[in-house]
LUMVEX-243531 format. One record per residue (C-alpha): x, z, y; residue in three letters. Coordinates in nm, 4 decimals, padded with zeros to 6 digits. Layout:
<milums>
+----------+----------+----------+-----+
:       px :       pz :       py :   r :
+----------+----------+----------+-----+
:        X :        Z :        Y : ALA :
...
+----------+----------+----------+-----+
</milums>
This chain:
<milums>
+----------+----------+----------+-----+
:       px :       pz :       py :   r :
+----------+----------+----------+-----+
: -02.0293 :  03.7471 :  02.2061 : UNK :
: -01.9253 :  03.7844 :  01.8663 : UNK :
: -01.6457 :  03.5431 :  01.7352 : UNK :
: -01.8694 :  03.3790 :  01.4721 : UNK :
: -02.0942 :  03.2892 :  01.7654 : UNK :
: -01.8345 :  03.1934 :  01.9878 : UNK :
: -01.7181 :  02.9388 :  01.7360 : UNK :
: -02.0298 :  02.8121 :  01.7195 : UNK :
: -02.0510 :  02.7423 :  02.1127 : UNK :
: -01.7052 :  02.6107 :  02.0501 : UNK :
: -01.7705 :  02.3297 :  01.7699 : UNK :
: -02.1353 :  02.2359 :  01.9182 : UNK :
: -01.9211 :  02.1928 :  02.2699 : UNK :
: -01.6611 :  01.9902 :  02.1446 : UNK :
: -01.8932 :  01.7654 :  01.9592 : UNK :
: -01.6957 :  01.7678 :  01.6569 : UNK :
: -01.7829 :  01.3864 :  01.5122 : UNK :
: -01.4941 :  01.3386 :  01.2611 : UNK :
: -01.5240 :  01.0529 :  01.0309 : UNK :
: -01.5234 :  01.2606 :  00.7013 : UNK :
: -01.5627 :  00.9457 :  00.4074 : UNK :
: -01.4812 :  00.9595 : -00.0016 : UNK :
: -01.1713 :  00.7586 : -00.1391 : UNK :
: -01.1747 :  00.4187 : -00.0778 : UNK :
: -01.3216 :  00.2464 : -00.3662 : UNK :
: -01.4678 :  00.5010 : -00.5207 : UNK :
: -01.8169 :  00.4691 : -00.7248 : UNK :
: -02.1007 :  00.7072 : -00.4825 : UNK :
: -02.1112 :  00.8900 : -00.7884 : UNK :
: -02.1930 :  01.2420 : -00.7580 : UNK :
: -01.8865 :  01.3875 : -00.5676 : UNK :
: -01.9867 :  01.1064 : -00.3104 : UNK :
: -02.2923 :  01.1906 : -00.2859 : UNK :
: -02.2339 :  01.5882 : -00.2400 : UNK :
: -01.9308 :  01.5287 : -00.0005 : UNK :
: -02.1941 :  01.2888 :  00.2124 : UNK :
: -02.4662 :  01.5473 :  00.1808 : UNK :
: -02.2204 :  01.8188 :  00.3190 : UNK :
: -02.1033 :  01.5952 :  00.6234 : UNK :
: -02.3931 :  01.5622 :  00.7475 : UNK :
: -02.4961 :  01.9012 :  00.7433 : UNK :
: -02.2000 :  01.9904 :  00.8910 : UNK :
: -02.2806 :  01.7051 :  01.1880 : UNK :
: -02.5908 :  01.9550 :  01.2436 : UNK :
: -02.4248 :  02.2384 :  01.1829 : UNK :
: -02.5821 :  02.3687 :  00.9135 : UNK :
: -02.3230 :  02.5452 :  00.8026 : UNK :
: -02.4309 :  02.7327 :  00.5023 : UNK :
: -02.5803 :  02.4165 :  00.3577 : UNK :
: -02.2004 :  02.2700 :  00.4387 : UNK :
: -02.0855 :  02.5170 :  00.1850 : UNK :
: -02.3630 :  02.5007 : -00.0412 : UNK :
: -02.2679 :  02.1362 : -00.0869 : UNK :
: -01.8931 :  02.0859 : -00.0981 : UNK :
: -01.8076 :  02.4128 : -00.3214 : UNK :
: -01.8727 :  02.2255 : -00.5890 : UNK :
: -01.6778 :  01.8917 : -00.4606 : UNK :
: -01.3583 :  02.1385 : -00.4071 : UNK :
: -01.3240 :  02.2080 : -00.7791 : UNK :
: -01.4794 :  01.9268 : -00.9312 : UNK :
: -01.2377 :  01.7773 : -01.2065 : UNK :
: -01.3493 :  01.4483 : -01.1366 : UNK :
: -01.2883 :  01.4703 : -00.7384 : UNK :
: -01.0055 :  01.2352 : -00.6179 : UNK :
: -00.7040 :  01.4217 : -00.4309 : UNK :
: -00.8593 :  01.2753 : -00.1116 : UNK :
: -01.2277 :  01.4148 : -00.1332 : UNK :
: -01.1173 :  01.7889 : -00.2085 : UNK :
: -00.9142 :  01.7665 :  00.0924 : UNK :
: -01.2271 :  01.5842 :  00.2425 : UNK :
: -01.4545 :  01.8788 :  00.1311 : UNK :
: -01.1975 :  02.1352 :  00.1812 : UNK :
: -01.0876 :  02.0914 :  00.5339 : UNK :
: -01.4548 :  02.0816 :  00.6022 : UNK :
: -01.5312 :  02.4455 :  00.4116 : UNK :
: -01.2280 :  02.6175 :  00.6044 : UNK :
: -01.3766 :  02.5137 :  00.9418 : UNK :
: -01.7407 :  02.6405 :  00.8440 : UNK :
: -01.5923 :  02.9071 :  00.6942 : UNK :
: -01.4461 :  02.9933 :  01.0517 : UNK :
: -01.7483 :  02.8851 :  01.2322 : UNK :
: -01.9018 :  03.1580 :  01.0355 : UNK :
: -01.6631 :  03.4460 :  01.0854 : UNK :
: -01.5282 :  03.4432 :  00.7390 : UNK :
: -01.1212 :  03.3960 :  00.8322 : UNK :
: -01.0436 :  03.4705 :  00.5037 : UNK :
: -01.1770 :  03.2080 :  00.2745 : UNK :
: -01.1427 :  02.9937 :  00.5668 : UNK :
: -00.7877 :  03.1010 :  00.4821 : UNK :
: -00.8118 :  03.0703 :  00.1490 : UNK :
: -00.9609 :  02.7213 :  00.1753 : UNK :
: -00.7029 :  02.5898 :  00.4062 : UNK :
: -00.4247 :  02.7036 :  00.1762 : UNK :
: -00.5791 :  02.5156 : -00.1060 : UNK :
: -00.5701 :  02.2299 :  00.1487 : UNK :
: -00.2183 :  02.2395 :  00.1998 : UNK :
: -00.1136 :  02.3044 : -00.1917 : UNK :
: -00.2677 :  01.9625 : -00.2307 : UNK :
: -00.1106 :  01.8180 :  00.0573 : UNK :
:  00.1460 :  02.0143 :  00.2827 : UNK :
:  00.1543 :  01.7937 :  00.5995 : UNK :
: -00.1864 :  01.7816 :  00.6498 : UNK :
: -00.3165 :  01.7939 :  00.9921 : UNK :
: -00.6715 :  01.8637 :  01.1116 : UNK :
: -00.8196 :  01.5377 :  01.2106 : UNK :
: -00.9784 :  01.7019 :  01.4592 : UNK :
: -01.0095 :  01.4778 :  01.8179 : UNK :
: -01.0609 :  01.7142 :  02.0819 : UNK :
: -00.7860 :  01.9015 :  01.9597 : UNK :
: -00.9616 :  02.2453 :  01.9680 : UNK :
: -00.6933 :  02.5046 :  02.0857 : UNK :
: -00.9035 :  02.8098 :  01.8541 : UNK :
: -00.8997 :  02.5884 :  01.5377 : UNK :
: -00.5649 :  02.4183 :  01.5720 : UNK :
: -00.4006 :  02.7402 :  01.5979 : UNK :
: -00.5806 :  02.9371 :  01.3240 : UNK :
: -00.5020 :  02.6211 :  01.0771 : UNK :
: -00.0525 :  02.6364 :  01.1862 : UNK :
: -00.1040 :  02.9927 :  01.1721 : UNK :
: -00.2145 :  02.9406 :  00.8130 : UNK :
:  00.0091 :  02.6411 :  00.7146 : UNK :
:  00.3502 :  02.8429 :  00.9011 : UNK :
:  00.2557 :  03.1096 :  00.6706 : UNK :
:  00.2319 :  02.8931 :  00.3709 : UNK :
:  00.5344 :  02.6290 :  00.4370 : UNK :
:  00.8472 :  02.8363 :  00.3888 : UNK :
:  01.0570 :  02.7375 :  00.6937 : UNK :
:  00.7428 :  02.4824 :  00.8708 : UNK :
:  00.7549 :  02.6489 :  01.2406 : UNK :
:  00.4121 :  02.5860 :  01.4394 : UNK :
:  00.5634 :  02.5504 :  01.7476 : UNK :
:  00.7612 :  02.2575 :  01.7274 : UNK :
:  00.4683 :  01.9988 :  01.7584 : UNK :
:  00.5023 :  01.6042 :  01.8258 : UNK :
:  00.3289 :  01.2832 :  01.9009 : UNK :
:  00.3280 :  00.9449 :  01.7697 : UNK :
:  00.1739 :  00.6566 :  01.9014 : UNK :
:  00.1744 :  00.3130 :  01.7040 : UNK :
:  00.0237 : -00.0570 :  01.7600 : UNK :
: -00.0505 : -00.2635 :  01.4551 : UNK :
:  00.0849 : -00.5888 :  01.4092 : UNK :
: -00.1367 : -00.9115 :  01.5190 : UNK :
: -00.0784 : -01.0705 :  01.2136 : UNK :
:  00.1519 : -01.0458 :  00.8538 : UNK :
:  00.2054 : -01.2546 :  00.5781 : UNK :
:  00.2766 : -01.1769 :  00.1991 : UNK :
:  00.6178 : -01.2206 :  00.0692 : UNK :
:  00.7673 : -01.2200 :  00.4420 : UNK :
:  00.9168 : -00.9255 :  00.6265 : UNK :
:  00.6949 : -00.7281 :  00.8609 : UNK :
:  00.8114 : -00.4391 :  01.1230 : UNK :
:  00.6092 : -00.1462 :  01.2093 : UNK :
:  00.6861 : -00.0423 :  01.5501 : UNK :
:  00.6485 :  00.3783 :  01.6199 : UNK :
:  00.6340 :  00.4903 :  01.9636 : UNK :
:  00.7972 :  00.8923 :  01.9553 : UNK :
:  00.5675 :  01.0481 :  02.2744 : UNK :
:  00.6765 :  01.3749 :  02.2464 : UNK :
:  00.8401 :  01.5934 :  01.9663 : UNK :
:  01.2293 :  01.6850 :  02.0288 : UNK :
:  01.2459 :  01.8286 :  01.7080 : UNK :
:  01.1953 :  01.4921 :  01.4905 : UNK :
:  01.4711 :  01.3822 :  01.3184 : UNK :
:  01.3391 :  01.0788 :  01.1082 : UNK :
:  01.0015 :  00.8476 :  01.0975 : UNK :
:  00.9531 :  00.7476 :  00.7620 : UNK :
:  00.6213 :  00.4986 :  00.7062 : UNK :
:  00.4901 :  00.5203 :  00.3358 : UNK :
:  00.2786 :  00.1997 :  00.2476 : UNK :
:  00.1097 :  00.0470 : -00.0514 : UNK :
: -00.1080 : -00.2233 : -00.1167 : UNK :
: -00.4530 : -00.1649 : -00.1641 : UNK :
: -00.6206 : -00.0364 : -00.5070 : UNK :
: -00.2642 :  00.1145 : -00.6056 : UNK :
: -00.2130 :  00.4170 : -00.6286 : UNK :
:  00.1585 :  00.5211 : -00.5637 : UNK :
:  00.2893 :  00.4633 : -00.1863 : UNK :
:  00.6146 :  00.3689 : -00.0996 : UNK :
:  00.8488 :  00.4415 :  00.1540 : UNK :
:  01.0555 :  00.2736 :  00.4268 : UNK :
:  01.2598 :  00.4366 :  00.6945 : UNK :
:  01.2239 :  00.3458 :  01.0444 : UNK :
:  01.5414 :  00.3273 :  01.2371 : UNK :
:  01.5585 :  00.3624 :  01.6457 : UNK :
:  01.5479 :  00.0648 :  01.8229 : UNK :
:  01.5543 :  00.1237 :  02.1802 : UNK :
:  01.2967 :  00.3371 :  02.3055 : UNK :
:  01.1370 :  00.3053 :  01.9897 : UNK :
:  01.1384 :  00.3308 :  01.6243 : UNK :
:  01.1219 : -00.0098 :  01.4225 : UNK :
:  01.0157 :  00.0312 :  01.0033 : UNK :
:  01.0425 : -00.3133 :  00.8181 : UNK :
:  01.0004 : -00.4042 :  00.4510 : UNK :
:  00.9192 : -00.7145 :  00.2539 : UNK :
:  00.5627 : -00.7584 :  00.1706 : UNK :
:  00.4556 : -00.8312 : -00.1822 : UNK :
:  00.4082 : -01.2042 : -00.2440 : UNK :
:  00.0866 : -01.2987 : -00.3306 : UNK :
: -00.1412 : -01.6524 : -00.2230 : UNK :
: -00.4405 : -01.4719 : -00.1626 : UNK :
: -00.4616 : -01.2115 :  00.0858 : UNK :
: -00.4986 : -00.8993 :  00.0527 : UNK :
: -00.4990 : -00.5368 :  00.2785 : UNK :
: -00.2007 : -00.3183 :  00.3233 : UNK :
: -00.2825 :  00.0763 :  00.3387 : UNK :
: -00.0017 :  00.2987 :  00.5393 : UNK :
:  00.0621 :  00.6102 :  00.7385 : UNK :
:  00.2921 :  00.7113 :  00.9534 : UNK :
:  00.5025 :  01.0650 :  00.9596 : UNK :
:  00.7412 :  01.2552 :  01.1674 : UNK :
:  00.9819 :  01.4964 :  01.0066 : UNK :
:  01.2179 :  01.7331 :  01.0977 : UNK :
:  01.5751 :  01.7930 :  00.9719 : UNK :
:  01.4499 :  02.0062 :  00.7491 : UNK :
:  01.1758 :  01.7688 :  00.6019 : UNK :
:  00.8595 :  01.9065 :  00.7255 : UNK :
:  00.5979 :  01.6602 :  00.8994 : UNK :
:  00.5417 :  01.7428 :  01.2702 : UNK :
:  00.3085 :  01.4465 :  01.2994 : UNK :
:  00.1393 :  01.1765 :  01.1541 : UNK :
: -00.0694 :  00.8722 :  01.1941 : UNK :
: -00.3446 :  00.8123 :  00.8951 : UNK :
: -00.2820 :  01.0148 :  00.5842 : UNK :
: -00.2526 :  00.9499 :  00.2326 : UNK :
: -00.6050 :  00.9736 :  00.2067 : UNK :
: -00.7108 :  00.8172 :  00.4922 : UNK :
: -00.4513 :  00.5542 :  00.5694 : UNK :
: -00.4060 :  00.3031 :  00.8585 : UNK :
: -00.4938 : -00.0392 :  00.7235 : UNK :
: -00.3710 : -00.4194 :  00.8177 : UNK :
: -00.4869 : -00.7263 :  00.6802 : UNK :
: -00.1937 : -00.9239 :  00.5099 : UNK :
: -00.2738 : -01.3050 :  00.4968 : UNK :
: -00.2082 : -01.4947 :  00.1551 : UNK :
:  00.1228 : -01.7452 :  00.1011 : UNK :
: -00.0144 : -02.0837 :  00.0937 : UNK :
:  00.0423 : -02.2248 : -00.2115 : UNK :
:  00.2968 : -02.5173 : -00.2639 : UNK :
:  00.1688 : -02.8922 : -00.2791 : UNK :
:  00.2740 : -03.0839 : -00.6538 : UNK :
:  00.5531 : -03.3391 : -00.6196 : UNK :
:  00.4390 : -03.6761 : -00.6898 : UNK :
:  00.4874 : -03.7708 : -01.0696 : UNK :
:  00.7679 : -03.9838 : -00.9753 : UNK :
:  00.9703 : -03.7615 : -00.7997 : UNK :
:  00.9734 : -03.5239 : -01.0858 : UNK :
:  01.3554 : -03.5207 : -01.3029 : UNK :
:  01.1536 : -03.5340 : -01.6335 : UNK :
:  00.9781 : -03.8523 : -01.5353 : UNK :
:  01.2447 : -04.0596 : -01.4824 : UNK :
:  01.4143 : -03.9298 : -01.7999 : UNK :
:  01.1071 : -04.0218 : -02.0075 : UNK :
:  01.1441 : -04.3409 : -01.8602 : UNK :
:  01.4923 : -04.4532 : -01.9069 : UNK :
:  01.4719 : -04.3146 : -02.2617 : UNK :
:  01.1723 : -04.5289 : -02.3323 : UNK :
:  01.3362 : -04.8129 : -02.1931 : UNK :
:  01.6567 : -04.7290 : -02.3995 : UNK :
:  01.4416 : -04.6823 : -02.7026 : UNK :
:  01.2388 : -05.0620 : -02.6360 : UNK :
:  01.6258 : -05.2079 : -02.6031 : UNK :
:  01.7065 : -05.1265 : -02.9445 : UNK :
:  01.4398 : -05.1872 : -03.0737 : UNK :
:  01.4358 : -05.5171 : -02.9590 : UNK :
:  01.8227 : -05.5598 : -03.0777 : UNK :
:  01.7153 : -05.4548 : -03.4449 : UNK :
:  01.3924 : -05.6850 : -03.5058 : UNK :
:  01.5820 : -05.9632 : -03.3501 : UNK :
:  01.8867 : -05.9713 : -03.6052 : UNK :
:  01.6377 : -06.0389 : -03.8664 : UNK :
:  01.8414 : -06.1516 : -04.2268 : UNK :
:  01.9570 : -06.4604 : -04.3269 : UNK :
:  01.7989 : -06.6691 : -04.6285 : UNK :
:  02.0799 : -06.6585 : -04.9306 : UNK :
:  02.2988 : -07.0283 : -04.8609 : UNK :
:  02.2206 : -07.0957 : -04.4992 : UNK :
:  02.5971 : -07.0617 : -04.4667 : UNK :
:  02.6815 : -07.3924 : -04.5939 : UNK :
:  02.9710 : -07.4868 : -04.8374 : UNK :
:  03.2744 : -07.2596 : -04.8549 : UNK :
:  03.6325 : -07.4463 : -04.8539 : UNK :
:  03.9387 : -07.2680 : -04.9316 : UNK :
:  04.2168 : -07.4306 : -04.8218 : UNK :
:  04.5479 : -07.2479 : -04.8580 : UNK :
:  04.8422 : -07.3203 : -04.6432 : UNK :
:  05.2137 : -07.1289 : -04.5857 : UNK :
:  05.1273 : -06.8129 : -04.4094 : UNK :
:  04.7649 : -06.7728 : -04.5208 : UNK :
:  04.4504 : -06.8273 : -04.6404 : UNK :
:  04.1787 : -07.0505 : -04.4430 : UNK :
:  03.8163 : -07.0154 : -04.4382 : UNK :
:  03.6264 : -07.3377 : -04.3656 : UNK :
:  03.2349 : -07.3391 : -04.3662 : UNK :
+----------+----------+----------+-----+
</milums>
C-alpha cells in the first residue's frame, strides 16, 4: 500500500471531524465562504477540491490571521493525505511563520500526522525540541463578574519540561490579547486578573499555554484564533441617592434661606419721612453736649 493510500485509510479511520470555522465576527464574505466550501470537502475527503478551495483563502489579502491558519492547516494535511510531503511542508511552515505554537487540533491525536507536523515545526523553531510534549487540563469558572477579580485554575497533567503557564485574554471584538501569569498553587496553577468594568455583560475570549525555559509552547488550550470563551456578567448599576441626601441640595437650600433673610432685613428698614424725628434740643452742660429729641 502506497503511503498516499495509507493516509487515506488513516484519516477516513480516525474520522477526522475538527471544527474548522472563520474568525469570529467576521462578514461570510468570500474567504468565508471558500474556507466553508473547503471544510466540507475535506469532511468527504475530497481532497483535491480541499485544495482547489482554500489556495486561494491562504493568500488572500483580505483573510484574517485566523482563516489562513484555518485554510492552511487544512492544505498541509491534504497535502499529506495525498503524498505530496513537500508542500504539505511548505504549507505547515507558512502555518507556523504566522503562528509558531500552533498545534494540530487534531482529536484522535494521529501518531503519522502529529509527528510529520513536530518534525516540521522542530525544524523550523530554532531550539523547539519535539520530544518534550505536555498536557493541560482546565475547568472554566461557574460564573465572573466585570470589574472584579477572576482566577483561572490550570491543571499541569503531564509535561516536566514546563517552566511557566501564562493565560493571554481579551475581551471580545478586540483585537490585542493580554497576558497574566499563573503562579503554582498547590497541585495546580492559579492565573487571576481584574476584569474590565462594564454594566452590561459581555464575553471574555482566552487561551491557555505552556512554555518552557526557553519560551517555546509545549501546550495549549484554545488558540489565538480559536479561543476558550466565558461569559462575564455586567456590574449592576448604582441606585440615585434621594434628592435630599445629596451635599448640593442642602447647600441650595440654606443659601436660599440665607438669601430670603436678607432680603427680608432690607425691605423691612424701609426710610423714614423727612421730620418724623421730632424737635431737636441742644442743651449744653460741663463735660458735653446733649442730644434731646
Amino acid at each position: 500500500m502506497s503511503r498516499s493510500a495509507g493516509l487515506v485509510v488513516l484519516l477516513s479511520a480516525a474520522s477526522l471531524t475538527v471544527s474548522w470555522s472563520s474568525a469570529a465576527g467576521a462578514a461570510p464574505g468570500p474567504v468565508a465562504k471558500a474556507l466553508k466550501r473547503g471544510k466540507r470537502a475535506f469532511d468527504k475527503q475530497q481532497y483535491e477540491r480541499t485544495l482547489k478551495h482554500l489556495q486561494p483563502v491562504a493568500t488572500a489579502p483580505q483573510a484574517t490571521i485566523s482563516q489562513k491558519i484555518d485554510a492552511l492547516e487544512l492544505l498541509g494535511l491534504s497535502y499529506l493525505v495525498l503524498g505530496d510531503n513537500t508542500r504539505a511542508r511548505e504549507a505547515f511552515e507558512n502555518l507556523l511563520g504566522l503562528d509558531p505554537a500552533h498545534q494540530l487540533r487534531d482529536p484522535t491525536g494521529s501518531p503519522k500526522l502529529q509527528q510529520f507536523f513536530r518534525a516540521v515545526k522542530e525544524h523550523f523553531l530554532p531550539g523547539f525540541d519535539a520530544s518534550k510534549r505536555a498536557q493541560l487540563e482546565h475547568g472554566a469558572p461557574r460564573a465572573a463578574k466585570a470589574g472584579r477579580r477572576v482566577e483561572l485554575e490550570v491543571q499541569l497533567l503531564s509535561g516536566a519540561a514546563v517552566r511557566t503557564i501564562v493565560v493571554r485574554w481579551r475581551r471580545s471584538g478586540l483585537l490585542t490579547y493580554r497576558g497574566a501569569r499563573a503562579r503554582k498553587r498547590d497541585r495546580s496553577w492559579v492565573a487571576a486578573f481584574l476584569l474590565p468594568r462594564d454594566s452590561a455583560g459581555y464575553q471574555l475570549e482566552y487561551y491557555i499555554e505552556g512554555r518552557s525555559k526557553s519560551g517555546h509552547v509545549l501546550a495549549r488550550l484554545g488558540s489565538p484564533g480559536h479561543p476558550l470563551t466565558l461569559e462575564v456578567s455586567g456590574l449592576p448599576r448604582r441606585r440615585s441617592a434621594p434628592v435630599y441626601k445629596r451635599w448640593w441640595f442642602w447647600t441650595a437650600i440654606g443659601a436660599a434661606m440665607v438669601g430670603g433673610t436678607v432680603a427680608a432685613i432690607v425691605l423691612s428698614r424701609e426710610r423714614a419721612p423727612e421730620g418724623s424725628l421730632g424737635t431737636v434740643t441742644l442743651n449744653q452742660r460741663a463735660g458735653g453736649l446733649v442730644l434731646r429729641f
